[in-house]
TIMI-2910 file (N, C-alpha, C, CB; in pm, 1 decimal, decimal comma, always signed):
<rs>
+----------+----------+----------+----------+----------+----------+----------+----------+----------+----------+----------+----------+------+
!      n_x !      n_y !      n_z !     ca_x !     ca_y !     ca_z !      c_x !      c_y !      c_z !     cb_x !     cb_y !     cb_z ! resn !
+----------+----------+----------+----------+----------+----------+----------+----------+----------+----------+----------+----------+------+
!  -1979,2 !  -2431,8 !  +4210,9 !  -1922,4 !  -2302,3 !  +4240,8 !  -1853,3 !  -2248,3 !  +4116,0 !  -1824,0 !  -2311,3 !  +4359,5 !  Unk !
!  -1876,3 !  -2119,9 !  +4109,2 !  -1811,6 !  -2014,6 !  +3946,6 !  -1676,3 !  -2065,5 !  +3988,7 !  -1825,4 !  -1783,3 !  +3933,8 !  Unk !
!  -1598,6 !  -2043,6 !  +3901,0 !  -1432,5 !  -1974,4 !  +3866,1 !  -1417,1 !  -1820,5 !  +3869,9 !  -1379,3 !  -2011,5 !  +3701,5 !  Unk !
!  -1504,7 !  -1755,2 !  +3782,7 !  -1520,7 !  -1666,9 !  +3767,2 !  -1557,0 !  -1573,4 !  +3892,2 !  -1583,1 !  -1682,2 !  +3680,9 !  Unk !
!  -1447,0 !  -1461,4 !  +3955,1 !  -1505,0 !  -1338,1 !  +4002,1 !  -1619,6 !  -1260,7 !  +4002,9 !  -1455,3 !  -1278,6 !  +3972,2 !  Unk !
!  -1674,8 !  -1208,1 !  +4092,3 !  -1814,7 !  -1111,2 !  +4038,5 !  -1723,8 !   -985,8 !  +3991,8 !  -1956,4 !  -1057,4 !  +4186,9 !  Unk !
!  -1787,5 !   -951,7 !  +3886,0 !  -1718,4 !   -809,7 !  +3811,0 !  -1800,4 !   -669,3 !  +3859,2 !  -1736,1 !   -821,5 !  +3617,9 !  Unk !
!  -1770,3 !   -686,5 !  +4000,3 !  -1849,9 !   -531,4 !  +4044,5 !  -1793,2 !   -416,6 !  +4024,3 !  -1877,9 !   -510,7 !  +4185,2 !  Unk !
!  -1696,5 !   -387,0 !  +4020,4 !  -1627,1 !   -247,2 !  +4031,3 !  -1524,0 !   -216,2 !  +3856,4 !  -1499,0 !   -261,8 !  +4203,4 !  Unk !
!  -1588,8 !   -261,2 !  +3726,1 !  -1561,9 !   -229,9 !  +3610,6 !  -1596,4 !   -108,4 !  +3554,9 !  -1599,4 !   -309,9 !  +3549,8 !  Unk !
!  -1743,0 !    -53,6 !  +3571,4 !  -1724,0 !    +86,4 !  +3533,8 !  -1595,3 !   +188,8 !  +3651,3 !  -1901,1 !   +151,8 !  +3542,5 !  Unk !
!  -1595,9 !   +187,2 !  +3783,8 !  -1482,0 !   +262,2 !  +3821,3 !  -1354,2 !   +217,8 !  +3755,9 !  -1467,6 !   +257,5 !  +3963,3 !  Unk !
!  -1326,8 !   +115,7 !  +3754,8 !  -1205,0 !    +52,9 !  +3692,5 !  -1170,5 !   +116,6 !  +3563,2 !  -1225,1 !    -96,4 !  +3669,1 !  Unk !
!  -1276,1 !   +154,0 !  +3455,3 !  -1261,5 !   +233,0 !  +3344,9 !  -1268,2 !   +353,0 !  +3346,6 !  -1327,4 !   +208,6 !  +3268,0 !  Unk !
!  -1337,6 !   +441,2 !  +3457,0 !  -1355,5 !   +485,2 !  +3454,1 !  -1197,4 !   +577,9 !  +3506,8 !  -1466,2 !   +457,2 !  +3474,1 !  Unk !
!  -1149,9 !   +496,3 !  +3615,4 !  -1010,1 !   +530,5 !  +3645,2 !   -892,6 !   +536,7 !  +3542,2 !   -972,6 !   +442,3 !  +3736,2 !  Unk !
!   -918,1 !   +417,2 !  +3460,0 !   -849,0 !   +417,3 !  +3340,5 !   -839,5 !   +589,4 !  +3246,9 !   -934,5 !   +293,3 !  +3254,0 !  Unk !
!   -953,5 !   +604,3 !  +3227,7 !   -973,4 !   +724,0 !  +3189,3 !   -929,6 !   +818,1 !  +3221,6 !  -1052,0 !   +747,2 !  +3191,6 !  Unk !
!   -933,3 !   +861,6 !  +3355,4 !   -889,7 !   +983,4 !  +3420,5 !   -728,7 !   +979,8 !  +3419,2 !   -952,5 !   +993,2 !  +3573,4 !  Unk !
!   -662,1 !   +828,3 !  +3431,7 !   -515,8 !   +804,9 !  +3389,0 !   -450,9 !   +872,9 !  +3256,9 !   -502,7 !   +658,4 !  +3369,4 !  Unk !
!   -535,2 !   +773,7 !  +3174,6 !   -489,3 !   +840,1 !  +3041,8 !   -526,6 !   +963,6 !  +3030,6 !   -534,4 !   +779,1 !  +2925,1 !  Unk !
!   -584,7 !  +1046,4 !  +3058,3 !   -620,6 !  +1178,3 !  +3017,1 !   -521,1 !  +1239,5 !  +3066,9 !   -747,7 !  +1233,7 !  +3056,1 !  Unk !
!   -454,5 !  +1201,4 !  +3247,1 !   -316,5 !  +1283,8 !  +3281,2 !   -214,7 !  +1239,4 !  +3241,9 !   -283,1 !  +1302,8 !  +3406,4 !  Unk !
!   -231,2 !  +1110,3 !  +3161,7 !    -92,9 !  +1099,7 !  +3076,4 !    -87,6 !  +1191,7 !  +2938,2 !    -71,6 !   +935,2 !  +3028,1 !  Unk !
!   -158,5 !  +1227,3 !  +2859,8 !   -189,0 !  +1311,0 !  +2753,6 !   -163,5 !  +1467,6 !  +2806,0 !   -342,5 !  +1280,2 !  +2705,1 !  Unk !
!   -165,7 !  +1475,2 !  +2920,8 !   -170,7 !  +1664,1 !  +2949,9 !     +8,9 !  +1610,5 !  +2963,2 !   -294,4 !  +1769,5 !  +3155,5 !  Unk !
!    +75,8 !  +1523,3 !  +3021,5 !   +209,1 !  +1521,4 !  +3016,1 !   +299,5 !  +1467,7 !  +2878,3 !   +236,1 !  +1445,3 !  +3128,2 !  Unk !
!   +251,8 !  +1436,1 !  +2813,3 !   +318,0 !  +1393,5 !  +2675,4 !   +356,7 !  +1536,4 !  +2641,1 !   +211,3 !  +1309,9 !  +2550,9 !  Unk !
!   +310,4 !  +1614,0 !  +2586,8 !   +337,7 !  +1741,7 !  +2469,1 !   +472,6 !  +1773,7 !  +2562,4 !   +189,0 !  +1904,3 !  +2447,2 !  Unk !
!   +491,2 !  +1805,1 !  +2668,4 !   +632,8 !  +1868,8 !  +2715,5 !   +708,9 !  +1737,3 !  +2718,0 !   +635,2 !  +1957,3 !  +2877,7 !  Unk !
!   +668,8 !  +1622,4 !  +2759,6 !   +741,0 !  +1500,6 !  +2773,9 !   +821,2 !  +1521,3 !  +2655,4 !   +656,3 !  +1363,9 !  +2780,5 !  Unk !
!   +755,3 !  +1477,6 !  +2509,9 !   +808,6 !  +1471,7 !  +2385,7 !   +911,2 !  +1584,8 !  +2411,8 !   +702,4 !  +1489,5 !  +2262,3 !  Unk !
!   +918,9 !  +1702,3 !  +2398,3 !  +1016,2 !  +1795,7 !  +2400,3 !  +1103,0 !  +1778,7 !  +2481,7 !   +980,0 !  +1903,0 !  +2414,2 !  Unk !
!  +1166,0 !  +1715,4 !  +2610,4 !  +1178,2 !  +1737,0 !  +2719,6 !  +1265,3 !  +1618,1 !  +2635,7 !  +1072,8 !  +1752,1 !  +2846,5 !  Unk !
!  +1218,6 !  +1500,6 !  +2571,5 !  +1337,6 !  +1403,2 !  +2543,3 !  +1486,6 !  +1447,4 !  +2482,5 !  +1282,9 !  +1306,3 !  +2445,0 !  Unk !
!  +1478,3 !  +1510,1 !  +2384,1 !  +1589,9 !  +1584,8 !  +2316,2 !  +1641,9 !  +1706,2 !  +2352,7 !  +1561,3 !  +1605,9 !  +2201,6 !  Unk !
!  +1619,6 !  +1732,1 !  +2503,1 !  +1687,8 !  +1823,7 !  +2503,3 !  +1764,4 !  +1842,3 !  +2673,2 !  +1594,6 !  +1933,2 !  +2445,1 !  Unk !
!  +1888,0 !  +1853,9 !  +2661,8 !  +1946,1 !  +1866,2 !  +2782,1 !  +1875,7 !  +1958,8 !  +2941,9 !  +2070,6 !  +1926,5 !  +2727,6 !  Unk !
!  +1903,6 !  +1859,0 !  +3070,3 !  +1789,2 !  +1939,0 !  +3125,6 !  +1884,9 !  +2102,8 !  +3169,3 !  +1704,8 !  +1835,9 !  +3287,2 !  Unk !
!  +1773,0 !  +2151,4 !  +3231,1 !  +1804,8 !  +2289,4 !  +3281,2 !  +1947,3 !  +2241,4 !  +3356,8 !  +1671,1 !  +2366,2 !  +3392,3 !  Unk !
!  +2026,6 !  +2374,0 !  +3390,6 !  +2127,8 !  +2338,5 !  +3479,9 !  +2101,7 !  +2364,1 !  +3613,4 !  +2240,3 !  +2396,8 !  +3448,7 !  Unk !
!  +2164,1 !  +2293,6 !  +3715,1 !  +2110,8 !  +2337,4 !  +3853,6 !  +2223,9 !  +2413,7 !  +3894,2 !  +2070,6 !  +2217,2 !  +3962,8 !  Unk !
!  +2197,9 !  +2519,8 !  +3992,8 !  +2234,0 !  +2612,4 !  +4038,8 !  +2364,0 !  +2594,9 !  +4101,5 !  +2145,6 !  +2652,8 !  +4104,9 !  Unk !
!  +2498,0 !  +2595,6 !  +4043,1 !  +2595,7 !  +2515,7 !  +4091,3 !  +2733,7 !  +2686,0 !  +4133,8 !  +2644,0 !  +2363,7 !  +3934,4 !  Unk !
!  +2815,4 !  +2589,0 !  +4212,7 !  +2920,8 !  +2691,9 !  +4232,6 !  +2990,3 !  +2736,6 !  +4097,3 !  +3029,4 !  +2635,1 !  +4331,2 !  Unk !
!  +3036,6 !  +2860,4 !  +4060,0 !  +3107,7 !  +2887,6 !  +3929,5 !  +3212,6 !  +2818,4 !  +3884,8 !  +3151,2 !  +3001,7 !  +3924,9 !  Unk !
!  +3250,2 !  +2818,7 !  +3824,6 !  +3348,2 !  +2687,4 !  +3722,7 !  +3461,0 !  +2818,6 !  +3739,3 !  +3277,6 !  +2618,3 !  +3494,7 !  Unk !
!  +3576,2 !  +2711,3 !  +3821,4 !  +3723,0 !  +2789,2 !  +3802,2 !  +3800,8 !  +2711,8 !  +3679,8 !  +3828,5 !  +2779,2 !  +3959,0 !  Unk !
!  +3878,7 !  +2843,9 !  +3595,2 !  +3939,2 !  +2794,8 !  +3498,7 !  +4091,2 !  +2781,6 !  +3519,3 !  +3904,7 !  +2866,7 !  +3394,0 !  Unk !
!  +4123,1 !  +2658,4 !  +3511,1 !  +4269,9 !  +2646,0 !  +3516,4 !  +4353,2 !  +2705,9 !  +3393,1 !  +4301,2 !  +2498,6 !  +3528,8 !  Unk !
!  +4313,0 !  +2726,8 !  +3293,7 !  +4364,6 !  +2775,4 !  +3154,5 !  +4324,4 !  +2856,3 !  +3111,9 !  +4362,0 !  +2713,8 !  +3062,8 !  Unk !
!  +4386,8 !  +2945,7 !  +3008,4 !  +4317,9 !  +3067,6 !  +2973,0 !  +4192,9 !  +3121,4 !  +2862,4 !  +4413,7 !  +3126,3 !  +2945,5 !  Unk !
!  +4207,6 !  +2946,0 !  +2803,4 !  +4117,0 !  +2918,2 !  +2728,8 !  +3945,2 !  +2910,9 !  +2755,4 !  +4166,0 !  +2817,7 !  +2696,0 !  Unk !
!  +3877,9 !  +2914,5 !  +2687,9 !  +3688,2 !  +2892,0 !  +2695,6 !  +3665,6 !  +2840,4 !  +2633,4 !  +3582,2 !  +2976,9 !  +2679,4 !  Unk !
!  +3582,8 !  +2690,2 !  +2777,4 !  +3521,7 !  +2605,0 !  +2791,1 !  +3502,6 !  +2576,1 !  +2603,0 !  +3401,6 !  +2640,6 !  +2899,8 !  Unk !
!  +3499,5 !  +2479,6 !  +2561,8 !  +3417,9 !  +2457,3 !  +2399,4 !  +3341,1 !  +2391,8 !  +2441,7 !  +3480,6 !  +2387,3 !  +2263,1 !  Unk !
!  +3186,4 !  +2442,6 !  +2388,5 !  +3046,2 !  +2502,6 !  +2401,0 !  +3003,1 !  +2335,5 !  +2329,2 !  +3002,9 !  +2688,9 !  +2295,3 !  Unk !
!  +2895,7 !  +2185,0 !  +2345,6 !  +2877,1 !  +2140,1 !  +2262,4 !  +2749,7 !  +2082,7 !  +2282,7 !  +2968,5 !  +2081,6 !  +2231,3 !  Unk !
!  +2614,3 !  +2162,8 !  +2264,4 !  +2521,3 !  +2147,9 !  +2298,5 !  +2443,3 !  +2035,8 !  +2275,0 !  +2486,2 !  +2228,3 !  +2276,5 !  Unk !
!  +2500,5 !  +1958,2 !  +2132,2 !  +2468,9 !  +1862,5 !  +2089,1 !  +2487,3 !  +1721,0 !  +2206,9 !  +2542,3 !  +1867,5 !  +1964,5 !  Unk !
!  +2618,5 !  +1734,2 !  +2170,1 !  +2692,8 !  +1602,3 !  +2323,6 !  +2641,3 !  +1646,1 !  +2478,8 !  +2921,3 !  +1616,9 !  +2347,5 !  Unk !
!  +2620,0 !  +1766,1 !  +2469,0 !  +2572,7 !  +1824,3 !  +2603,3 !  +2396,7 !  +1730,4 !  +2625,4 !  +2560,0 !  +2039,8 !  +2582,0 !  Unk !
!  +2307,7 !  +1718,2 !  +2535,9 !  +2192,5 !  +1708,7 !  +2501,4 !  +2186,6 !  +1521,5 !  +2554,3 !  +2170,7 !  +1767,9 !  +2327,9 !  Unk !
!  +2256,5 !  +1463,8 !  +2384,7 !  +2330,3 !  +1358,3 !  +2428,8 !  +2334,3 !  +1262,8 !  +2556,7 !  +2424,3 !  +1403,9 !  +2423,2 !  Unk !
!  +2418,8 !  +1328,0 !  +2611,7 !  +2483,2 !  +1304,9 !  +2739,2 !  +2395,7 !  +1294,6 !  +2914,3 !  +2583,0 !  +1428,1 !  +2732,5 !  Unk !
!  +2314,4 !  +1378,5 !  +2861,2 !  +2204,1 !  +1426,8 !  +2953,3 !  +2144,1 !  +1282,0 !  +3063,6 !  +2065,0 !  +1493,9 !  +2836,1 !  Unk !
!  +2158,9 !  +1269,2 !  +3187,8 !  +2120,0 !  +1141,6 !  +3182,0 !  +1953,2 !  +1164,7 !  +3219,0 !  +2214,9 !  +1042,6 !  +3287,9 !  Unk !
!  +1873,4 !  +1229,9 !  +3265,7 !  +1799,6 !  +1352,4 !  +3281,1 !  +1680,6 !  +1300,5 !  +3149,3 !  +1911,5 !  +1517,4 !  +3253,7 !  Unk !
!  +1733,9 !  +1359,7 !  +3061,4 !  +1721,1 !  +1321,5 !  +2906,0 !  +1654,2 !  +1210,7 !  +2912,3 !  +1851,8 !  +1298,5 !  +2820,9 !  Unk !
!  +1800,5 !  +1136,3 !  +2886,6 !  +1787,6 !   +939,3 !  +2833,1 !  +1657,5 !   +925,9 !  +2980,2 !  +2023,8 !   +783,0 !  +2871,6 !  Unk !
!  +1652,0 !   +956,6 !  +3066,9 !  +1538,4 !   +902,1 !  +3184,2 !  +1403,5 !   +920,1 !  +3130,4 !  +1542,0 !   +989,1 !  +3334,5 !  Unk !
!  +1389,9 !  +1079,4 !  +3072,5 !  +1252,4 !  +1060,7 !  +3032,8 !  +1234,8 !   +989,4 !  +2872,7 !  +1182,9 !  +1212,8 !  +3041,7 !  Unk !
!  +1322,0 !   +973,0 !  +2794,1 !  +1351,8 !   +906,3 !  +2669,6 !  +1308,8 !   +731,7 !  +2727,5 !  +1541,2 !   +941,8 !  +2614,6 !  Unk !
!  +1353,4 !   +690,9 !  +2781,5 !  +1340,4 !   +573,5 !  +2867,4 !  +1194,3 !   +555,8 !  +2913,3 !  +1434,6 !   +586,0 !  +2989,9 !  Unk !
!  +1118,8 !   +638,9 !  +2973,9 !  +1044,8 !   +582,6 !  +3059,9 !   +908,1 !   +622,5 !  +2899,7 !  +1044,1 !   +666,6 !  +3257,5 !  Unk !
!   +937,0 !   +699,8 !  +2799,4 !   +834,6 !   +739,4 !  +2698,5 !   +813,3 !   +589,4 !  +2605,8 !   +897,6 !   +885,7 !  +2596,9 !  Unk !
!   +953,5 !   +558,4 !  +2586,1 !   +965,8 !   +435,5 !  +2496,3 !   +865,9 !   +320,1 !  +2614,7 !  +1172,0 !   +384,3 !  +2460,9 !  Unk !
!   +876,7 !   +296,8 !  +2769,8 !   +801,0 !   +202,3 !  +2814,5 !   +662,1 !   +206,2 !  +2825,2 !   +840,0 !   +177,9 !  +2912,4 !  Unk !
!   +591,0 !   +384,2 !  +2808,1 !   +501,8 !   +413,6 !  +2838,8 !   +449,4 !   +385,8 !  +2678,2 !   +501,9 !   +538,1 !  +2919,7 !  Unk !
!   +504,3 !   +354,6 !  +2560,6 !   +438,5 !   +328,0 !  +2461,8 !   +436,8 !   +177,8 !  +2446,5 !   +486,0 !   +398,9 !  +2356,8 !  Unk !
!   +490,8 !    +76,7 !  +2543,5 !   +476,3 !    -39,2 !  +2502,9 !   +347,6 !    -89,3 !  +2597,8 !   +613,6 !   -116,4 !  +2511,2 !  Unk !
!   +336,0 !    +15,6 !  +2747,8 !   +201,8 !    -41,0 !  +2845,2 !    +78,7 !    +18,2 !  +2783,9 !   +205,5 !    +12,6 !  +3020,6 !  Unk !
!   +102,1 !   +172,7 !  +2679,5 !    -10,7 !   +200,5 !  +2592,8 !    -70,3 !    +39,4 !  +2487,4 !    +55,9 !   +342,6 !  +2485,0 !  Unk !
!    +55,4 !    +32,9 !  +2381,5 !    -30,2 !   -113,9 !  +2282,4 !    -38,5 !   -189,0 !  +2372,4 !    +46,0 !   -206,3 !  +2147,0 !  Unk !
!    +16,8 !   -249,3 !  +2473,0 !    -64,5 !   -358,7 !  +2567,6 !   -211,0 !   -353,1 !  +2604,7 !     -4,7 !   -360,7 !  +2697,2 !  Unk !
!   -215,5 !   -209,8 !  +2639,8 !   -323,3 !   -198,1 !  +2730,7 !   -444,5 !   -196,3 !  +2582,3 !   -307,8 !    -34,9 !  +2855,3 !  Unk !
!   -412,9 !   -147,9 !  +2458,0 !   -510,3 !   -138,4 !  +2378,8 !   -564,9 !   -248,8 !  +2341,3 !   -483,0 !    -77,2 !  +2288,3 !  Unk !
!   -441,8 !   -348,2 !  +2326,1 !   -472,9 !   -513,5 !  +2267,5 !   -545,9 !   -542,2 !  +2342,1 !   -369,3 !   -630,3 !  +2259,2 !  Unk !
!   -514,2 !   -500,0 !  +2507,9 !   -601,1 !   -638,8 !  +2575,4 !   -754,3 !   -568,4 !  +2586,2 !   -531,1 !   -701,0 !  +2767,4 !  Unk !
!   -752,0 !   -424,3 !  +2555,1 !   -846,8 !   -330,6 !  +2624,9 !   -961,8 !   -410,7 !  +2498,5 !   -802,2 !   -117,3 !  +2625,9 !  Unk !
!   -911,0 !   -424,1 !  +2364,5 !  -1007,1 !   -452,2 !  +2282,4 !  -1048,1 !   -590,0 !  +2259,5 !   -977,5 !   -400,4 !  +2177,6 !  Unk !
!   -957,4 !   -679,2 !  +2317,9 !   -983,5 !   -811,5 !  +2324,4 !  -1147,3 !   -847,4 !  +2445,4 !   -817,9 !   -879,5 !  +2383,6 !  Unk !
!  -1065,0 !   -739,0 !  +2555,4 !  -1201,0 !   -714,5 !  +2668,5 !  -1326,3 !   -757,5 !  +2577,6 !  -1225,9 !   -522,6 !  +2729,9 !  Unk !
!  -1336,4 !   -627,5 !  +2507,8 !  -1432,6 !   -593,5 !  +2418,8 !  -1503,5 !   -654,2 !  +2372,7 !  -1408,3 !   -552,4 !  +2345,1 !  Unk !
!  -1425,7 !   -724,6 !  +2300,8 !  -1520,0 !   -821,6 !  +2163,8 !  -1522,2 !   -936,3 !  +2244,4 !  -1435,3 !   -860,7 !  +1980,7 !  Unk !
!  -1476,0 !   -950,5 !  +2328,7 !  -1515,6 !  -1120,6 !  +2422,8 !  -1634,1 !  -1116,3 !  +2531,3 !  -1364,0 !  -1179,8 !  +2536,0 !  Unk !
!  -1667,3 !   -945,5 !  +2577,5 !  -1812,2 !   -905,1 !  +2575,0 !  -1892,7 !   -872,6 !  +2508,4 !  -1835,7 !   -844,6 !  +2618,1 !  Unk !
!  -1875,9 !   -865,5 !  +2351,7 !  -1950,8 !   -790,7 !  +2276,4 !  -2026,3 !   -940,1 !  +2263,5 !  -1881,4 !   -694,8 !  +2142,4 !  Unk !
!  -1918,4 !  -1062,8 !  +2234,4 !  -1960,5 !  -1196,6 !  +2186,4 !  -2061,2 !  -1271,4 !  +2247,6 !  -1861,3 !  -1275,4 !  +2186,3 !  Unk !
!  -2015,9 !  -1232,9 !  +2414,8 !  -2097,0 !  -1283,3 !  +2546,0 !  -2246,3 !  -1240,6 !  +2576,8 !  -2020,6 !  -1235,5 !  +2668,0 !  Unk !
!  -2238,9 !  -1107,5 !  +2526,6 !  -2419,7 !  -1041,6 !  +2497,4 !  -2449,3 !  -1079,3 !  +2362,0 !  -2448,0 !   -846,2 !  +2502,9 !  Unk !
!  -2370,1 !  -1128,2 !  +2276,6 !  -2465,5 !  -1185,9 !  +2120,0 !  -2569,7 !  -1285,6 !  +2218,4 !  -2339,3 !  -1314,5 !  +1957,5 !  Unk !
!  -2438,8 !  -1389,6 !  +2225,4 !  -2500,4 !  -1512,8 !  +2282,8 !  -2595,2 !  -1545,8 !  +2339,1 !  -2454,8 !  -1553,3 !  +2341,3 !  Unk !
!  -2597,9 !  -1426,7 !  +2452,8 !  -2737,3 !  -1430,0 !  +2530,7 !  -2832,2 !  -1371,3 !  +2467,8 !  -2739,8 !  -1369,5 !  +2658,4 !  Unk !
!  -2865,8 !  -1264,5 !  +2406,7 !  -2928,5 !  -1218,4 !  +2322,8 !  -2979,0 !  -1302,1 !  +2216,4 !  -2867,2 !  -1132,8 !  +2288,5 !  Unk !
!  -2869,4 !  -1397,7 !  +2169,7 !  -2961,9 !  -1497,5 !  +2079,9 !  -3014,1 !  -1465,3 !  +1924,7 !  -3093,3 !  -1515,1 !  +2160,4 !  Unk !
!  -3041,5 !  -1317,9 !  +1906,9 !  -3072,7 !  -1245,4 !  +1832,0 !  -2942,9 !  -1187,2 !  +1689,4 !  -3125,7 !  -1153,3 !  +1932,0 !  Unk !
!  -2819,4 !  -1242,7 !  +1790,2 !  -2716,9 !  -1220,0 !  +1631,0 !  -2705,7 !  -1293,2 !  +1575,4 !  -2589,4 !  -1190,3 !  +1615,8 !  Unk !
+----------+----------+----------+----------+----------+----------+----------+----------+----------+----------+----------+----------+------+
</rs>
């Protein structure tokens, strides 16, 4: 008896792969932007001022601070470590089939 699984469902499997990464690529370009910059504000009751002074403005620490932000900053940095995973192993796939049809082939 094999060890080995029957490998029936590899072209969908890549083929799913594909359609993944392609909707991860339509979300990167705003992702990237979306890291550095504080999110929108939500629609909140008006800010009463106890003093006669105004608020100091600090868009930087505002940005910063964002937890909004750091979430998609966070989840970009993990989505680039399951990208090189997935490439290493995607190409290891590869050449450990490329090796498996020499063999049988006989001919390399």
């Amino acid at each position: 008896m094999s060890n080995f699984k029957e490998a029936i469902n590899i072209d969908g499997l890549l083929l799913d792969l594909t359609k993944q990464a392609h909707a991860l690529a339509v979300l990167l370009p705003a992702a990237h932007e979306m890291q550095f910059d504080k999110a929108p504000p939500i629609a909140a009751e008006p800010e009463v001022l106890v003093s006669s002074s105004e608020p100091i403005s600090d868009p930087t620490g505002d940005a910063v601070c964002c937890p909004e932000r750091r979430g998609i900053r966070e989840v970009l940095i993990l989505t680039e470590g399951v990208l090189k995973d997935t490439v290493i192993r995607l190409g290891m796939a590869r050449e450990a089939l490329d090796s498996a049809m020499k063999r049988w082939d006989r001919t390399a």
